[in-house]
N, C-alpha and C positions, 0 to 999 in steps of 0.2 A: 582523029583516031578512029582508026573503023570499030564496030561491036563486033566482040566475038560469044556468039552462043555456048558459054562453058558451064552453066548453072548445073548442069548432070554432071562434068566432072568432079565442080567442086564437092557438091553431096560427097561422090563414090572415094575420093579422098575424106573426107569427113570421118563418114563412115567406116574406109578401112584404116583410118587413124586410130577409130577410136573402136577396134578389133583387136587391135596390138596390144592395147592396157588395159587387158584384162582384170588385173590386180587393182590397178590401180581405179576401175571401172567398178570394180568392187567398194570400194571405200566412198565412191561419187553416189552411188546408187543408196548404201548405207546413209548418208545424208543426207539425201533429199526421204529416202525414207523418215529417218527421226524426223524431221522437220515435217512433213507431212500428219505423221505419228500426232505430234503435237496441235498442230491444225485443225486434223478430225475431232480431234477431243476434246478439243474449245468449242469446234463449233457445236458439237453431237450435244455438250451437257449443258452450253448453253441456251440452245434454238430449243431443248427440250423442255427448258426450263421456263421461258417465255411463253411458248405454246400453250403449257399445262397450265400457267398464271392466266396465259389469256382465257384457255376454256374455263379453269373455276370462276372468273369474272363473268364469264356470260355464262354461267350458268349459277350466279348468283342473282344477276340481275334478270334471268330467268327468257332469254331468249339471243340468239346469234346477229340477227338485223343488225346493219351500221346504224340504224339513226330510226326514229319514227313518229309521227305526229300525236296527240291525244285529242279526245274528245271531237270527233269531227261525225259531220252525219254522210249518209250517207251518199248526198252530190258531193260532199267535199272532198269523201274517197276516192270518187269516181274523177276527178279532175287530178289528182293525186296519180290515179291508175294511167291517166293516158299522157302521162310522162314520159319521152320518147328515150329522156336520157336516162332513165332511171333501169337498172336490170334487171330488175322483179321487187314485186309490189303482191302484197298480201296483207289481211287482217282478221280483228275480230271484233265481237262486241260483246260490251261487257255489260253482264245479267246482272252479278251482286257475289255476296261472302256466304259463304258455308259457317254455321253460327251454330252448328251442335255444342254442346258443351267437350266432347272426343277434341274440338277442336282450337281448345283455347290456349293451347299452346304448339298448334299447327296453324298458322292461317292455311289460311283457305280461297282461293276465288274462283267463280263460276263465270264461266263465259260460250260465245258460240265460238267455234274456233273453224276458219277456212283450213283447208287440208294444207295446206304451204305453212300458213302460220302455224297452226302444229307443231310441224316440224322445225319451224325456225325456235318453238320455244319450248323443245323437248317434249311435247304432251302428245305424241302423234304414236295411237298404240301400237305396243311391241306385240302383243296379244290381241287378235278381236278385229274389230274396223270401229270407222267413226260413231256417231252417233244418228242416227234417220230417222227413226221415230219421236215422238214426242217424249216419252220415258226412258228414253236409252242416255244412259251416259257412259262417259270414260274417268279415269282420274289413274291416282297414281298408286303403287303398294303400300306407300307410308300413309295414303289418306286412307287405306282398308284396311293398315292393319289398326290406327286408332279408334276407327270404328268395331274393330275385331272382325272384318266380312274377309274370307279369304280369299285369294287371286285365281278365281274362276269365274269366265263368262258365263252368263248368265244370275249369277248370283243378285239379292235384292239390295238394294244400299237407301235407307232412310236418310233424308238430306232436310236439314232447315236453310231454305234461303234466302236471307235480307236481302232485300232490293230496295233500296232508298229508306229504310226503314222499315219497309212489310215485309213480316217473315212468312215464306209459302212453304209446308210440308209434305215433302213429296217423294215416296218410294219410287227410285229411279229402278233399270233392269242395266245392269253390267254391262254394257257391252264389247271391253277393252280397259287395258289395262299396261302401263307404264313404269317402266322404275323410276322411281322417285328421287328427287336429289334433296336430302339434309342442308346444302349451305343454301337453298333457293330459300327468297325472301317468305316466298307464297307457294303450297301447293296448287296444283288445277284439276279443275273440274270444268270439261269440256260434255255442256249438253247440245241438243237437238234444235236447230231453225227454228223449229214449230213449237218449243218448249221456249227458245227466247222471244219470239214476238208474241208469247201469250200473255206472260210477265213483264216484261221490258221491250214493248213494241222501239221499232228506230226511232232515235228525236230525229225533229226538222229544225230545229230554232238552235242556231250556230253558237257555240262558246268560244266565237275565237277574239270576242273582243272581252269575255268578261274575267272572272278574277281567276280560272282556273283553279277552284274548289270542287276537289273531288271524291267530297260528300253527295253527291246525285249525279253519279256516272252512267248508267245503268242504260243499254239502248243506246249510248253512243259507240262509234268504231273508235276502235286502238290500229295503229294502221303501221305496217314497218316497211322498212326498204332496204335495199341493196342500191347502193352505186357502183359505177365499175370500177374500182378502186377503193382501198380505205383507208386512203390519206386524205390529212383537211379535210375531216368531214364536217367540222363547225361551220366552215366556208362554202363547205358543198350544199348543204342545209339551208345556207343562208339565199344560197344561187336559189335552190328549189321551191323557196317561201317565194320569191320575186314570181319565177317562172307562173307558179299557180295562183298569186294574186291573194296573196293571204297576207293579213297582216302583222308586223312583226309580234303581238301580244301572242300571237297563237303557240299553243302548250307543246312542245317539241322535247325531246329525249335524243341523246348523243349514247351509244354504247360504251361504256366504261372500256370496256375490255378493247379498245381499238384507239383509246387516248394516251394509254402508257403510263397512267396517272401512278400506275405501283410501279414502277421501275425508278426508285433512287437514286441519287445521283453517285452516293458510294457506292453500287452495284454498279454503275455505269463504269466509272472510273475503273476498278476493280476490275469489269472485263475488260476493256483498255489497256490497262497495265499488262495484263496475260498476253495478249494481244501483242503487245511493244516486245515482252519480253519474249515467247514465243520468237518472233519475228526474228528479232536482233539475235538470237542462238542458233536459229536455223541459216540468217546471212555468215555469220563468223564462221560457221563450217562449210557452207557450200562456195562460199568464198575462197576458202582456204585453199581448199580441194584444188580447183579450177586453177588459183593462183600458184600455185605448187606445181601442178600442171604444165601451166604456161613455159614457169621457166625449166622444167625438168626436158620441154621438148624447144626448149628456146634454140638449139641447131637446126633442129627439123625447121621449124618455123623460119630460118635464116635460108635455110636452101630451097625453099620455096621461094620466096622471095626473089632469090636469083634466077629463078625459071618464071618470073613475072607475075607470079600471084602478087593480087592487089591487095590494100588496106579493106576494103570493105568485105572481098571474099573470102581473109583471115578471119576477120570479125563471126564473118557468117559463118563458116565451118567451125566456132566456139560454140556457138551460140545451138548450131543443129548437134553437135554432141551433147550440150545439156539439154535440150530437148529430148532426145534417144534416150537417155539417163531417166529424164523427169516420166516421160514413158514407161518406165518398169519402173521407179521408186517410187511416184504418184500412187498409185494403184493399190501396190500394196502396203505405202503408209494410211493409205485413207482406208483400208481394211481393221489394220491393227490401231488405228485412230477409231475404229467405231467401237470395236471389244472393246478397250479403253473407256471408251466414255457409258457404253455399258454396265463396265464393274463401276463405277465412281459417282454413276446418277442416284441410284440407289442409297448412298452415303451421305448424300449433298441433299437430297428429299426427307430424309426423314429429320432433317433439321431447319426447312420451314415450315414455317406457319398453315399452308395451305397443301402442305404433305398430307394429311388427313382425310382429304375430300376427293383427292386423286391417287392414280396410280404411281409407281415409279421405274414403270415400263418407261423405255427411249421413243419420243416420237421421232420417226422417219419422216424424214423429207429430202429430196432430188436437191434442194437449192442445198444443204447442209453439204454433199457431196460436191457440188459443184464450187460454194465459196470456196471451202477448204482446200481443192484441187487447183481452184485459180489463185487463191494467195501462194499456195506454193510453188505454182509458175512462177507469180511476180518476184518471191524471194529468188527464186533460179533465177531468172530474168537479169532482178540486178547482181546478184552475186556475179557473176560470170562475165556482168561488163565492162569491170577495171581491166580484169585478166586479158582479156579479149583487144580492149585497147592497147595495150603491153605488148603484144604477139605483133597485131600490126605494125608497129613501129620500132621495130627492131630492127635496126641495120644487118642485113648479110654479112658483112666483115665481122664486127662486135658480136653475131650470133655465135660463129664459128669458134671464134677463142672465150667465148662467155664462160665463166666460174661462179659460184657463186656470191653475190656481197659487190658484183657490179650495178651500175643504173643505167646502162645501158643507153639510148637515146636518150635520156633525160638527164643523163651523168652532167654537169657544166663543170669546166676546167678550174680548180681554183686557180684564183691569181696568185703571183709572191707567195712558193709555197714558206711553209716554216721548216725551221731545222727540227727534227725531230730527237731527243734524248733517245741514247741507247737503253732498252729496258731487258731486261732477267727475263729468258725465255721458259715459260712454265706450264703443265697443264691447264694450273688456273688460269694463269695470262691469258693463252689461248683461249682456253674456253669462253671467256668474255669477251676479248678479238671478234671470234666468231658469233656472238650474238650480236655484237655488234653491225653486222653486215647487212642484217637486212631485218631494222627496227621494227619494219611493219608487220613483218610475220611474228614476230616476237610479243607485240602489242596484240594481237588477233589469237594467238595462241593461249596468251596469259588472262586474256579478257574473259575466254571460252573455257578456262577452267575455273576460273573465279565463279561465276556464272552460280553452280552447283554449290559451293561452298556457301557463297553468300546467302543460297535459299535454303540451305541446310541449316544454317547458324540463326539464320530471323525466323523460320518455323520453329525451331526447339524453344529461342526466347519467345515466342507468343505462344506457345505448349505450358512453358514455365510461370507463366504468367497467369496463366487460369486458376483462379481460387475458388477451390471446390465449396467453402464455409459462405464464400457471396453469393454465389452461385443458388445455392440452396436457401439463401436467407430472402433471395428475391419472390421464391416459389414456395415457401410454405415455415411457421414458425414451431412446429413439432415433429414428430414423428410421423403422425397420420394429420388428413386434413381433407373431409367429406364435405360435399357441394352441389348442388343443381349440374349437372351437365353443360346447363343454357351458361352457367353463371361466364367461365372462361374462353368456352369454344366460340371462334368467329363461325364456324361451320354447323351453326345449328338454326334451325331457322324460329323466330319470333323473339321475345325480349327476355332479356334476362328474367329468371325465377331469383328474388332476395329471400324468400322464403321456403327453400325448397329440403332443406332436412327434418324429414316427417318425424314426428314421438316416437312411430314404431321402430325408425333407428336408433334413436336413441335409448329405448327400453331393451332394445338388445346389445346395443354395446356395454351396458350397466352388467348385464350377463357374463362377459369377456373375462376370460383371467387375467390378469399380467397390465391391465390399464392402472394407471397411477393419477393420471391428471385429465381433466376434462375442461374445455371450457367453448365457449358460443363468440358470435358474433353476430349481434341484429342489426336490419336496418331500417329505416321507413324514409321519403324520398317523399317531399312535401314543395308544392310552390312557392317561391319566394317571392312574394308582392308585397313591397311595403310600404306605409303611408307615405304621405308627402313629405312631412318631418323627417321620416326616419331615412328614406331617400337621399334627401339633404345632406345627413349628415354622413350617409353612406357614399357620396358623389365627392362630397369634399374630402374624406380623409381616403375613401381608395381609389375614387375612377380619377382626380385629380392630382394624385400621387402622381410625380413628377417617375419616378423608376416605375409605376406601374400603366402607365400611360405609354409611356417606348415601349413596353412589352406586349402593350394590347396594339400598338401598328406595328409591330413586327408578326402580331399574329393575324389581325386581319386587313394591312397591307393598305390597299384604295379603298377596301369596304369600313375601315374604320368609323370614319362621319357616320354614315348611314348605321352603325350597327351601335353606336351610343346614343344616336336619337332615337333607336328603338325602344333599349334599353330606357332612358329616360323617360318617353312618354308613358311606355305603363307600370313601371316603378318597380320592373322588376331585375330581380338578380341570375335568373334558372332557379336551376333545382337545390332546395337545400336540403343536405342529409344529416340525420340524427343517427348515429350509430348507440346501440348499446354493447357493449366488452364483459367480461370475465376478465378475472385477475389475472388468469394465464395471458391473454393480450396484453393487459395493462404494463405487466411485468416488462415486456419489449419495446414497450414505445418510449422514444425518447421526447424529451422537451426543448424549446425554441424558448421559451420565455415562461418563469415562473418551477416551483418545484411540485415533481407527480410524487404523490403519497396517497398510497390505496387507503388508508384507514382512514383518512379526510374523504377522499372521494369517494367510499364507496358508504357513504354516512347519508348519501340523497339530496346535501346543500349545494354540492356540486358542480358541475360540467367543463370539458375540457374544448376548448376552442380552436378553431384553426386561425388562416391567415392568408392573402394572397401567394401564392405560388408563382414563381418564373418558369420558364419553359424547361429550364433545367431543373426543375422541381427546389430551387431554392427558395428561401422565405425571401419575401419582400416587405410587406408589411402587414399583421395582425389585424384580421375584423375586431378583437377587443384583447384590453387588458388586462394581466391579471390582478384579479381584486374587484374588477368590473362587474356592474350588474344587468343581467340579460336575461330576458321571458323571454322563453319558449312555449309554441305553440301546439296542439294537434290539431288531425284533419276538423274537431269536432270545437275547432275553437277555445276550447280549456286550455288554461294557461299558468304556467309556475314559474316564479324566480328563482337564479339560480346566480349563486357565483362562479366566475371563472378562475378556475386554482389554476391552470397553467393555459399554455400557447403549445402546442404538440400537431399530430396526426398521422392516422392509423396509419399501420406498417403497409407498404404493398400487397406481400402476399396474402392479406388477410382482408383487403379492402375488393370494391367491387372494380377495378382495374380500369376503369374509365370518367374521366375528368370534365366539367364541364370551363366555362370561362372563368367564372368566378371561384365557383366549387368551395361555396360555403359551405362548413361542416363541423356538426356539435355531438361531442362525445360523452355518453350517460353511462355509469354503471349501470347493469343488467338486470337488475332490480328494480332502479329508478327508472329505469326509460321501459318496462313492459308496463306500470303503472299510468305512466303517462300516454304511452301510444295502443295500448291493451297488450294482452298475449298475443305474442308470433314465434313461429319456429325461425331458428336460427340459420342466417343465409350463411353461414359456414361453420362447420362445428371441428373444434382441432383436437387432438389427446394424445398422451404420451402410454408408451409402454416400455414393460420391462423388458432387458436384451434378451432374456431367457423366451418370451412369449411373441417374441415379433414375429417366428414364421408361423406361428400358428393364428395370430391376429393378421397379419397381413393376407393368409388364405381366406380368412373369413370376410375381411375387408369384401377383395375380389369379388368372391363369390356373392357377395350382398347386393354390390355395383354393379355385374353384367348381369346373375338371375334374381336372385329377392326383387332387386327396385332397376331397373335400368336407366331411372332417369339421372341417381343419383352418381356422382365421378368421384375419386378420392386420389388423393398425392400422399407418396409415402418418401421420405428419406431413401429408402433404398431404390425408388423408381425414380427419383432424380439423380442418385449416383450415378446411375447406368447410363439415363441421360447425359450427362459430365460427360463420362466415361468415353460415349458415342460420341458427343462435340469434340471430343480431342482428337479420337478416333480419326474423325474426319477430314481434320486439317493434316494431322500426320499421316494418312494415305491419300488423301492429296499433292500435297509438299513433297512427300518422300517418293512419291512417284514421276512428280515434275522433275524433283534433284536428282532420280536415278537417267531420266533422258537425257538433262544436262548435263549430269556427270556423261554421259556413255557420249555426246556432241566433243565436250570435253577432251577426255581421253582419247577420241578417235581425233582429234585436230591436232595432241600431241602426237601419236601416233603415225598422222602423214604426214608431221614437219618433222621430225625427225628421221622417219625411214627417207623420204625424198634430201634433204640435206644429205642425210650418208652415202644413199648414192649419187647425188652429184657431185659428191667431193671424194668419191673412188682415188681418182689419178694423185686428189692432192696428197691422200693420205697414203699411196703407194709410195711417191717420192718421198715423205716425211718416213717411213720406214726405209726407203733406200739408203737416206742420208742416218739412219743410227736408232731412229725412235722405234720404243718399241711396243709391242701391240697393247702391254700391259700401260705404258703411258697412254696410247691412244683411247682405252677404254676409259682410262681414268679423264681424260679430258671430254669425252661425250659425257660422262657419268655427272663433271661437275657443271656441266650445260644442261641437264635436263636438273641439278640442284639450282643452278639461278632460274632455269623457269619454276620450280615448284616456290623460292623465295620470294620470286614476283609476284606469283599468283596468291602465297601467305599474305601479303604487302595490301594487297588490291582488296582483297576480301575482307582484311581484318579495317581498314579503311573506311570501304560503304558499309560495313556491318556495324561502325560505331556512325554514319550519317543515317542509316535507315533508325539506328534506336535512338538519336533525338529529335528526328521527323516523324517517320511512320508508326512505329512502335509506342509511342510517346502519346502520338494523336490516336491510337486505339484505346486510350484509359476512358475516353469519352464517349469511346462506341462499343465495346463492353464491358455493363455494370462491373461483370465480375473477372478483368483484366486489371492487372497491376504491373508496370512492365522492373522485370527484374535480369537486366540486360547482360549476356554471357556470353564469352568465347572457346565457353570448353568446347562444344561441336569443333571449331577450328583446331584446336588444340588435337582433337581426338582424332581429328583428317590426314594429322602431319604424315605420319606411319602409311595407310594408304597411299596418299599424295607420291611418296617419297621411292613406296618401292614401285610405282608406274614410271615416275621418271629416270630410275634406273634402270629397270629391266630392259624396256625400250630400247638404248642407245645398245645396253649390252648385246642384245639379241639382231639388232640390225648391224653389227659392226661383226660378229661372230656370221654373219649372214655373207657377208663381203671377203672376208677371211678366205671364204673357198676357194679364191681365182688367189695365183701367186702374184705378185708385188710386177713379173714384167708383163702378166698378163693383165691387167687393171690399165698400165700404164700404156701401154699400146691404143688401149682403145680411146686415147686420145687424140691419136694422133691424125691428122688432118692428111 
């Protein structure tokens, strides 16, 4: 068979195919739009959201480089530098620690910095230049303003700097100057060449075989890299230690921020799910479309065919009109896909954890536009390829007399048909007849309004579910509740202050009107080493706990062996804390074992005891019993016996919020434990007010916590309502904005199965009034076809919304403290009325649409 060069015709048919349906090019365009719509906005809040986690990771760990060696001199960098595969290679070396007193809860470190490392580790001045002379240095605004030196070059900055132990004092000259980042571990202080090899000349003698102790750093290089890529960088690292001939002890560093280590596996899942679902709403409508399509021009398609258009050139002339489509609905879904994800980042930010330390500006990036622009190709792609297959294979004869509720080529004859019963010809009859026709539109219709339902009904129960009284009891046991700053924020940099509510707040809160109750919270954090005996008998009754053992290799997995012969050789446990309380705590804590009674406990014979902990923070087994007798210790070795009146432990919000393995822990009245550990201020002090006085305590709070003292932070009942308030906020302008796209996917796929069924069944319903029926029946029978699709879709919905609430819903009591699931179908209940009058109007409106050609003009145009 000869080739004929027709490729420009088929197009120019394509094309002026898809000129004629204008309307219906309308409704094609419409859904690739929403679909797209949805795409952009997945990708926009998520890619944003990764990015910002990735930057506060590397700018916690305090520089950008994939990967970088430590302690190396400087031939070792230099063999490092002439790495062919490496992209860029920079470093510095490290002087020592800034040790003013300004800076005991800034660290501090001083180094020389090459211009590249700089900037890979934020210290590369925004103000000034490097540093050149021997007294010039740079650093950051938070290290001038704890010195109180303001942000002007030139200014003088008195610096103390340990170097291996020697402290050198030395008024440096300003010469630049940085904004500083709070969640970096370490500020810097970048001095001058000739200031670090006066102090800290380069080592020559290698540490890359010894124990990597970096207590005597000083004079060696910290050295980073780029690879070209940054994927497998552990593997890349490993290639590169080969390549340079170093051996595997040598001290190496992997970027956080480039391992993924914070990205959960229910945040994974979670965007997946969007992802599927997403997907699957956007195929059910551009599907639709297409396949409605198909058969509304199934004659056209048939007389083609008889003028020799082939299978493959149908296919393609489907395929180049939803491309032409995807062309103008791409574009402008990936537009209102980015507003989208604009309004809803901002909402989604300020309910994580590292919202604080960033912005909740949308980061741009070209790939966001492009994934989202290609999944919704690929969804066009496959939508369009049933329909597509359909068109090709339609016999000419069968085209020409096609109606709807045929299968066309795929029809098979039954055998021995059956006799069929006469039945009662009815609206309803009909109306089911004809859904009957053609199941697959009916299933794709029903699925596509379900859709919004179901996500209406599972947002309102996980809304319903939120308890505001858990909620609150996790974050604080009063009214107010004053604290170090350091104590809760991951974004602050050096170690928590346990000490940090100074006298002077508390001689003015004594001043306050309207305060009713006061009470403290101490602690002191002592090592646990304990004799051989006492080891013993700690090994036997908790590390050999049979339940306490599965739970210590489920927490440290292959490291287990090696992290109990740690344990065991130097006898110790971690850290154990002694808590002192006030009665306003005690009141709240419950008991595991034994009865809490303040007038016994707060008598001084006392102490309340903990217990091993599971990872779900349940008890497993008790360090002692009550009635048990246990000396405690202080730093100064004095030591008192105490009975154990109960088996308890402090409330969360009241505790230092971070757990160690063991996390032994002994509870004293407030009394008893400043005698035994001395006086200290209390690492959280909590109090009640009267309702009459809260907004005038609560102004003064404030104002105490940004200007009087700024170190100090404070949680009030009313600033965690809000918070609530905002977490619901959030999932219900989320939810409610998915379920309004779904719904509009939804309604416009009822929308084109309907209008397209009416008009392909013009001729039949002209005849059906020729022979006596009249219009008033006819509307009534689309009326009760658009009632079994809203029934279906009632059916579908109320279905997954009772499997979503013994799966999903069910499994969130676990993933938030303060979710209780209290599972409801009123949303569905409350949809019926919407639902109902969509699926009436519709038919009405399309059959009043048709009404305007008389009964022989309809009927003509069938005719062949």
């Amino acid at each position: 068979m000869n080739k004929v060069k027709n490729k420009k015709i088929v197009r120019k048919i394509a094309d002026r195919t898809l000129q004629a349906k204008k309307s219906r090019n309308l409704i094609g365009i419409l859904a690739i739009v929403l679909t797209s719509v949805l795409f952009t906005a997945v990708f926009t809040i998520g890619g944003s959201l990764v990015k910002k986690q990735q930057e506060e990771t590397m700018r916690q760990v305090g520089g950008s480089a994939h990967a970088g060696y430590k302690y190396l001199t400087k031939k070792e960098y230099d063999t490092v530098k002439k790495d062919k595969k490496l992209k860029a290679v920079s470093g510095r070396i490290v002087v020592g620690d800034a040790v003013n007193e300004e800076f005991l809860k800034l660290p501090t470190e001083i180094g020389y910095y090459e211009d590249l490392e700089a900037k890979w580790s934020f210290c590369y001045p925004e103000v000034g230049h490097m540093p050149q002379k021997e007294d010039e240095l740079v650093t950051s605004d938070l290290a001038l303003k704890a010195l109180g030196i303001p942000c002007q070059v030139g200014e003088k900055v008195p610096v103390k700097v340990d170097v291996n132990g020697t402290v050198y004092e030395k008024t440096f000259t300003l010469s630049g100057y940085f904004k500083g980042d709070a969640i970096s571990m370490a500020q810097v202080m970048a001095v001058s060449k000739e200031f670090q090899e006066k102090v800290a000349p380069q080592q020559t003698e290698s540490r890359m075989k010894g124990s990597g102790d970096t207590g005597f750093s000083a004079g060696y290089y910290m050295v980073d890299f780029y690879f070209p890529f940054s994927f497998s960088l552990e593997k890349q690292v490993e290639a590169l230690t080969k390549r340079c001939g170093f051996p595997e002890t040598v001290s190496v560093g992997v970027n956080w921020a480039y391992l993924g280590q914070d990205l959960e596996m229910g945040t994974v899942l979670g965007i997946l799910g969007m992802m599927l679902m997403v997907g699957f709403a956007g195929y059910l409508l551009i599907y639709n479309v297409f396949y409605i399509n198909v058969y509304a021009d199934i004659r056209y398609y048939g007389l083609l065919k008889t003028v020799g258009t082939t299978t493959k050139q149908l296919k393609r002339m489907i395929r180049r009109q939803a491309y032409m489509l995807s062309a103008i609905g791409i574009p402008i879904g990936m537009l209102l896909g980015a507003v989208v994800g604009m309004v809803l980042l901002p909402v989604i930010m300020n309910h994580l954890t590292f919202a604080a330390s960033t912005t909740s500006t949308v980061q741009w990036n070209p790939w966001i536009f492009l994934w989202s622009g290609l999944f919704s190709l690929i969804t066009v792609r496959i939508s369009c390829q049933k329909p597509g297959t359909i068109a090709s294979k339609v016999s000419p004869i069968e085209a020409v007399r096609f109606t709807e509720g045929q299968n066309l080529a795929f029809q098979r004859k039954k055998k021995g048909k059956k006799k069929r019963k006469t039945r009662t010809v009815s609206p309803t009859a009909m109306a089911a007849a004809n859904l009957g026709r053609n199941k697959k539109k009916l299933c794709i219709v029903v699925a596509s309004l379900s859709l919004s339902l179901i996500l209406v009904n599972t947002v309102y129960s996980l809304i319903r579910g939120f308890n505001m009284d858990q909620f609150a009891q996790n974050r604080t046991l009063s009214d107010y509740m004053v604290f170090d700053a350091s104590l809760d924020s991951f974004t602050v940099s050096g170690t928590q202050v346990l000490d940090g509510v100074t006298k002077e707040f508390q001689n003015d809160l004594k001043k306050q009107k309207g305060v009713t109750e006061v009470g403290g919270i101490y602690i002191k954090e002592l090592e646990g080493i304990l004799s051989e005996e006492e080891f013993g008998e700690f090994d036997k009754k908790i590390i050999e706990n049979p339940e306490v053992e599965a739970n210590l290799k489920e927490l440290f997995k292959e490291e287990y062996e090696t992290a109990m012969e740690g344990y065991k050789a130097n006898h110790s446990i971690g850290a154990v804390k002694y808590y002192g309380i006030d009665q306003m705590i005690f009141d709240k804590m419950e008991s595991f074992m034994g009865k809490l009674d303040w007038e016994a406990f707060s008598s001084g014979k006392y102490v309340i005891a903990t217990g091993y902990l599971s990872n779900e923070h349940q008890m497993i087994v008790p360090y002692h019993e009550p009635g048990e007798k246990v000396i405690l210790k202080n730093e100064k070795g004095e030591s008192k016996e105490y009975e154990v009146l109960a088996v308890s432990e402090i409330p969360y919000a009241v505790s230092t919020q971070s757990y160690g393995v063991f996390d032994c822990t002994y509870i004293l009245p407030n009394v008893e434990f400043q005698e035994l550990f001395g006086p200290r201020q209390p690492m959280r002090l909590l109090f009640n007010v009267e309702k009459e006085q809260e907004k005038a305590v609560e102004a003064w709070v404030e104002h105490y916590c940004t200007v009087t003292n700024s170190n100090l932070q404070y949680i009030s009942k009313s600033s965690i309502a809000k918070e609530f308030s905002g977490l619901k906020n959030m999932y219900v302008m989320i939810g409610g904005m998915l379920a309004f796209i779904l719904a509009l996917i939804g309604i416009l796929n009822f929308l084109n199965t309907m209008a397209a069924s009416i008009l392909s069944r013009k001729q039949e319903f002209a005849a059906l009034e020729a022979v006596g029926m009249t219009g008033r029946q006819l509307k009534t029978m689309l009326c009760i076809e658009g009632i079994y699709y809203a029934a279906g879709t009632m059916v579908i919905a109320v279905f997954v919304s009772v499997i979503l609430n013994l799966t999903v819903l069910r499994g969130l009591e676990n993933t938030f403290f303060f979710f209780k699931n209290h599972f409801t179908l009123l949303p569905l209940v409350l949809c019926i009325v919407p639902l109902l009058l969509v699926v009436l109007a519709v038919p009405i409106l399309g059959y009043q649409n048709i009404r305007r050609q008389s009964v022989v003009e309809r009927m003509r145009e069938g005719e062949v």
